[in-house]
C-alpha positions as CSV (number, residue, x, y, z in Angstrom):
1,X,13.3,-10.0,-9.3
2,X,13.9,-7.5,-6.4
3,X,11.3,-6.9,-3.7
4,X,10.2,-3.3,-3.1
5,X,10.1,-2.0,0.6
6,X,7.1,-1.1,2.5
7,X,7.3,0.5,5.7
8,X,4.6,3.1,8.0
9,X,3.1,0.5,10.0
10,X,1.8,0.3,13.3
11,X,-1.2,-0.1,15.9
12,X,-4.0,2.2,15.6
13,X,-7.1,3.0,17.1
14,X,-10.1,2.9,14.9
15,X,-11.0,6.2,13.1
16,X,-7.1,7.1,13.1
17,X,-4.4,7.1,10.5
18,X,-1.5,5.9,9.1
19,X,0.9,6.3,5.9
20,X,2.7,3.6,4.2
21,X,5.3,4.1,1.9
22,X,7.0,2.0,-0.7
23,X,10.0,2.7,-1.8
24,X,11.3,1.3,-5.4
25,X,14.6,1.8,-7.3
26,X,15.4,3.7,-10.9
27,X,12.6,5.3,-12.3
28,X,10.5,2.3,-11.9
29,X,7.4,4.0,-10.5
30,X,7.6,6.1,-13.9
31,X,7.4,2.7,-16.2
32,X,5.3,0.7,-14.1
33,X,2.4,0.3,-12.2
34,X,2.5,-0.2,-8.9
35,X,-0.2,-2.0,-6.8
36,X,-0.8,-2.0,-2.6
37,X,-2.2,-5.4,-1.2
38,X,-3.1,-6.4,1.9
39,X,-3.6,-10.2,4.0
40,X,-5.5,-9.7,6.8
41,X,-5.8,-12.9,9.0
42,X,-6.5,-15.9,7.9
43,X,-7.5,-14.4,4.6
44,X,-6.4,-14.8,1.1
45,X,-3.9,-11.5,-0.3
46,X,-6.1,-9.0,-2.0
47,X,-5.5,-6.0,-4.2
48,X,-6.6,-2.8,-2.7
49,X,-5.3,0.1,-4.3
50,X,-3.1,0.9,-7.7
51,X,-1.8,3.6,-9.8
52,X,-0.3,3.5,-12.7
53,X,3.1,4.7,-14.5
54,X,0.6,7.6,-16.0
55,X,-0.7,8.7,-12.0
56,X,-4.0,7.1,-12.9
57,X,-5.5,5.6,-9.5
58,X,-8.1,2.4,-8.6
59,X,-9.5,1.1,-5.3
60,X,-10.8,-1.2,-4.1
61,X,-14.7,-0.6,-2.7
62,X,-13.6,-1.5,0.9
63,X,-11.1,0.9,1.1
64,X,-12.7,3.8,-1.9
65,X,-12.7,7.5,0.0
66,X,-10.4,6.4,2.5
67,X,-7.3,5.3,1.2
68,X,-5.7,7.9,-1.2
69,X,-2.5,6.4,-3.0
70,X,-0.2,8.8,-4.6
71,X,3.6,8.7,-6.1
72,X,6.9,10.7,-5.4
73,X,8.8,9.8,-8.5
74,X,11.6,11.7,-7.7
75,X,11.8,10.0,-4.3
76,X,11.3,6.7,-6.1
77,X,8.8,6.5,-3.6
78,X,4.7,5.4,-3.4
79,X,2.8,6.5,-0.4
80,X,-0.9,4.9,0.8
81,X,-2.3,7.5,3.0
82,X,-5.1,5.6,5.0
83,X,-7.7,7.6,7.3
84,X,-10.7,6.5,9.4
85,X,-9.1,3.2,9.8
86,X,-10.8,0.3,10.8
87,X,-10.6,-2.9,12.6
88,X,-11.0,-4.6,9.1
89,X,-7.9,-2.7,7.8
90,X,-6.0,-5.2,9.9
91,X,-3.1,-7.2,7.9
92,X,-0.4,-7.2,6.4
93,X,0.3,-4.8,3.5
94,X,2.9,-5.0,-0.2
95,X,3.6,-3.3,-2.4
96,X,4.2,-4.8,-6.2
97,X,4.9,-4.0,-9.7
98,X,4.9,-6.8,-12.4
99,X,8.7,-6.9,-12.3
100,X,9.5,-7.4,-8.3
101,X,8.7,-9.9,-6.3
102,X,7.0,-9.9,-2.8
103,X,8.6,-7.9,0.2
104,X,8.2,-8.5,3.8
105,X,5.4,-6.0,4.1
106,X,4.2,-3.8,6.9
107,X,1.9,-4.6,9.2
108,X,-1.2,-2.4,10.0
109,X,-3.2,-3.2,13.6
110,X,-6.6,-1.3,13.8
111,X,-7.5,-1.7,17.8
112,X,-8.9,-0.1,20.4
């Protein structure tokens, strides 16, 4: 399996924004789903957006009407816009389809 790569992270006050993007290979975002996770500290990995091959999108209820996710297919690309962060936002964050394993993530800092 190949690992996808995330990248966008950063420090960030609270109430600010960032964008992650994934980016895959082939048309894969066109076959698969594709989910973003997130560890925060000390904490177990936890699903928190997904959409599938169709554009169909899920969240999680932590994150629902803040996080948007949305795809570029002909970029190969997935993008998890995140606004009015907060300090619970904090962790690491994947991307993943059933085929590829886990990348090194990006890491997301909400401080003041």
């Amino acid at each position: 399996q190949v690992p996808l790569v995330e990248s966008g992270g950063g420090l960030v006050q609270p109430g600010g924004s960032l964008r992650l993007s994934c980016v895959g290979f082939a048309t894969i975002f066109s076959v698969y789903d594709m989910d973003w996770y997130r560890q925060a500290p000390g904490k177990q990995r936890e699903p928190v957006a997904s959409i599938s091959s169709g554009g169909v999108t899920k969240y999680a209820d932590s994150i629902k009407a803040r996080f948007t996710i949305s795809k570029n297919a002909a970029k190969n690309t997935v993008y998890l816009q995140m606004n009015s962060l907060k300090p619970e936002d904090t962790g690491v964050y994947y991307c993943k389809t059933t085929i590829t394993s886990w990348g090194q993530g990006t890491q997301v800092t909400v401080s003041s």
